[in-house]
C-alpha positions as CSV (number, residue, x, y, z in Angstrom):
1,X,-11.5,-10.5,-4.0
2,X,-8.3,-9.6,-6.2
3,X,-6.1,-6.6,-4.9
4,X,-4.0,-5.0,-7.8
5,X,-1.6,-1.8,-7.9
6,X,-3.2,0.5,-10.3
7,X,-1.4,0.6,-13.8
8,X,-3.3,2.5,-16.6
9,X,-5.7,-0.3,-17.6
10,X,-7.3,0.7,-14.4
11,X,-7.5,4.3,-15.6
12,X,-11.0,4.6,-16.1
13,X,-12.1,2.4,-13.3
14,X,-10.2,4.1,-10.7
15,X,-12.0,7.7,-12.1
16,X,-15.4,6.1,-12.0
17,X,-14.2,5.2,-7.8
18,X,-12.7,8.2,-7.4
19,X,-15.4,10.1,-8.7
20,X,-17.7,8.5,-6.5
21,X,-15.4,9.1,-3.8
22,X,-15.1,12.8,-4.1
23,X,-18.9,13.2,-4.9
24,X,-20.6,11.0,-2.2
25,X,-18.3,10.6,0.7
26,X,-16.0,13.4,0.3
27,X,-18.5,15.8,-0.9
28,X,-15.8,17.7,-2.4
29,X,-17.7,21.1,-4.5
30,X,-16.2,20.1,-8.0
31,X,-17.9,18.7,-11.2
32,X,-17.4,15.4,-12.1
33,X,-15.0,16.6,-15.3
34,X,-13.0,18.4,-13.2
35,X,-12.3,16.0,-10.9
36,X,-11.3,13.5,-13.6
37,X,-9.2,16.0,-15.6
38,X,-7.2,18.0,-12.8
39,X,-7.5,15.8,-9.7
40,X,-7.3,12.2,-10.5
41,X,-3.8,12.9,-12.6
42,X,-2.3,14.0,-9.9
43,X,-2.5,11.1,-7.7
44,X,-2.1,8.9,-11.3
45,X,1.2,10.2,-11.0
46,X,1.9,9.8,-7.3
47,X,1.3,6.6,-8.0
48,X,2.9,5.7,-11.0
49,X,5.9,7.4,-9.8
50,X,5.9,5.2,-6.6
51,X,5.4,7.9,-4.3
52,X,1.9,6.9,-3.2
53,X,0.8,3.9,-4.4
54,X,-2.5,3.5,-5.5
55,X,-4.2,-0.2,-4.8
56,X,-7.4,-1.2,-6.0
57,X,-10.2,-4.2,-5.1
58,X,-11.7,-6.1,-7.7
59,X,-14.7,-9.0,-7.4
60,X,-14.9,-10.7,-10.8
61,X,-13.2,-7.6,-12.6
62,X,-15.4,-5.3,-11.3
63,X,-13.5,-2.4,-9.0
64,X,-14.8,-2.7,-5.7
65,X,-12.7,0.1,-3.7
66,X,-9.0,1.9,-3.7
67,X,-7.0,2.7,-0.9
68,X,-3.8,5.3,-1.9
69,X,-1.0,6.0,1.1
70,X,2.3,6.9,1.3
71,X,5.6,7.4,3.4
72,X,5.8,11.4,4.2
73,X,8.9,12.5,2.3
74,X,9.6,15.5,0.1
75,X,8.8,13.6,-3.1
76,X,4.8,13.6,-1.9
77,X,2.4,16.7,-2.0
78,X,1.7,16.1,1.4
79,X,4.9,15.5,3.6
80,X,3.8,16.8,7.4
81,X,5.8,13.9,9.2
82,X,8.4,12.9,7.0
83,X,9.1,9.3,7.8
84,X,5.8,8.1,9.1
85,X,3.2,6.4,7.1
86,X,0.0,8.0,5.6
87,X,-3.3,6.3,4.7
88,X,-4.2,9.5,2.1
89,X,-7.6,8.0,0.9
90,X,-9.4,4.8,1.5
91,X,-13.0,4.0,-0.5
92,X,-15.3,1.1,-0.9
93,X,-18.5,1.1,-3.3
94,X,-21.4,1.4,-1.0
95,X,-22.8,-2.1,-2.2
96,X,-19.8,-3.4,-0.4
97,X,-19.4,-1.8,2.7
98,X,-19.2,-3.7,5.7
99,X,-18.0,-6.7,4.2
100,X,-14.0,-6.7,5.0
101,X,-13.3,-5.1,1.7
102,X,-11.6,-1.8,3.8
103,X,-10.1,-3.5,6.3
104,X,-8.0,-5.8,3.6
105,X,-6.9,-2.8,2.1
106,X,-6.2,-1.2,4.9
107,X,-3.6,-3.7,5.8
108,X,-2.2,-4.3,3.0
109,X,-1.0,-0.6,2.8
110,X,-0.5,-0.6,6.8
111,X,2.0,-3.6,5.9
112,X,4.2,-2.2,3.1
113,X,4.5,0.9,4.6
114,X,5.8,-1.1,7.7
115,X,8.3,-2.9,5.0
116,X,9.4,0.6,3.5
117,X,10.7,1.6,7.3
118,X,8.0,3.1,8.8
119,X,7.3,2.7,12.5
120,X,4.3,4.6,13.1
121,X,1.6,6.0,10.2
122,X,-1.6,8.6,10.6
123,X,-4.2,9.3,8.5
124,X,-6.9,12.2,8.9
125,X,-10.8,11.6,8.7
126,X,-13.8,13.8,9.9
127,X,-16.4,10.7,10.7
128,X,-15.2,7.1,9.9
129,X,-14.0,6.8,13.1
130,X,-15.3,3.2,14.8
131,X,-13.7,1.6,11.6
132,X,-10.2,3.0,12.2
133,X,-10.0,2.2,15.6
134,X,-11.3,-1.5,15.3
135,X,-7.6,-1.5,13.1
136,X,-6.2,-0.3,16.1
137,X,-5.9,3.2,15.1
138,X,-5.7,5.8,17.9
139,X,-8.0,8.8,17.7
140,X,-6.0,12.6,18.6
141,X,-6.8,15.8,19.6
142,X,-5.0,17.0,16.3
143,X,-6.6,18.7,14.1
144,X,-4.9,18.0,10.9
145,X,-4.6,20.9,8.1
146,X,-7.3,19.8,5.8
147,X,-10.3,20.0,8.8
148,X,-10.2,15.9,9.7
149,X,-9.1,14.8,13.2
150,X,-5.8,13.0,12.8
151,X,-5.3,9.5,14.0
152,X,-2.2,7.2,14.6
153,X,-1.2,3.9,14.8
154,X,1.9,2.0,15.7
155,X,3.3,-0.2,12.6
């Protein structure tokens, strides 16, 4: 498995993953154009501007899975505890879930956002929760804005 930060030669696989994302797991209400021409640029940029870096799993050049997080600050669309880390989005194709492919990613990001001075990070999901916490992530009573349960973990 390779792990690469997304430049634009990854445009169009990281659309084809994020569509998937937003379709199947997300089940987020938009059409697939949409989602490729209004939401995908804006974490593009994020990304490109090295506020929330965007890394993606290949196997044999084939896109695998993403994981985009960040460190809360005013620069991000999505700042609720400026300073800690933020796992924003994490997918794996289905074909290879269950097969480490999260969990690398996952501490990859966990790791740089440790380097970039972060001492604690949270993330928000509504159902992936036995995953998280074999990372050691810590489930909360918070609710978080967007309607997932907020969970935190010490960097």
């Amino acid at each position: 498995m390779e792990i690469e930060l997304y430049d634009e030669a990854h445009r169009r696989q990281f659309e084809d993953l994020f569509v998937n994302y937003f379709t199947l797991d997300f089940h987020a209400p938009f059409s697939e154009a949409m989602i490729r021409s209004d939401i995908v640029p804006k974490y593009v940029d994020l990304s490109v501007r090295g506020v929330a870096p965007l890394l993606m799993a290949f196997e044999d050049g084939e896109p695998i899975g993403f994981i985009n997080f960040q460190i809360d600050s005013e620069a991000s669309n999505w700042n609720e505890r400026p300073g800690w880390g933020m796992i924003r989005e994490l997918h794996v194709a289905p074909t290879w879930r269950r097969r480490g492919v999260g969990s690398v990613l996952a501490d990859i990001a966990t790791r740089v956002m440790k380097e970039s001075g972060a001492t604690r990070a949270y993330l928000t999901t509504e159902d992936t929760f036995d995953f998280w916490e074999t990372l050691g992530w810590e489930k909360t009573d918070e609710m978080a804005p967007n309607g997932g349960i907020v969970m935190e973990k010490t960097l």
